[in-house]
N, C-alpha and C positions, 0 to 999 in steps of 0.2 A: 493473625497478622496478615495483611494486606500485602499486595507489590506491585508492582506494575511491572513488564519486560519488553523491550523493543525488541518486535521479530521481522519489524522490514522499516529499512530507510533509504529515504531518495536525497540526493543534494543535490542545489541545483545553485550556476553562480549570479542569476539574475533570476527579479523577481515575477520578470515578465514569460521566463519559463515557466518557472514553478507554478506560477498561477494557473498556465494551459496544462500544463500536467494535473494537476489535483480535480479540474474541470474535469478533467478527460476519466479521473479516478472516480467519480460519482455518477457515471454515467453507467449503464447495464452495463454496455464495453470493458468499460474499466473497471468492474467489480468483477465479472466474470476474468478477466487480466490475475487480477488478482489472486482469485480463488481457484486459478490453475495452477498459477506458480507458487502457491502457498499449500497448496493443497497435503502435501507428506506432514509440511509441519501442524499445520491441524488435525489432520486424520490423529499427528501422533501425541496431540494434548488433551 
């Protein structure tokens, strides 16, 4: 059986954030962002 799990969520109340946000998340920057602050829980899956 399959699942899926959320292990990180942004909310934002407009969508003119959110959109500079996710820009900013597919960028080396923002993957490296990422994969610092995520890094425990990956290491530990």
């Amino acid at each position: 059986m399959f699942y899926e799990e959320i292990i990180y969520y942004e909310a934002y109340r407009n969508e003119k954030d959110a959109r500079a946000r996710e820009r900013f998340l597919k960028t080396g920057w923002g993957r490296n962002y990422l994969k610092k602050n995520l890094k425990n829980f990956l290491d530990y899956t």
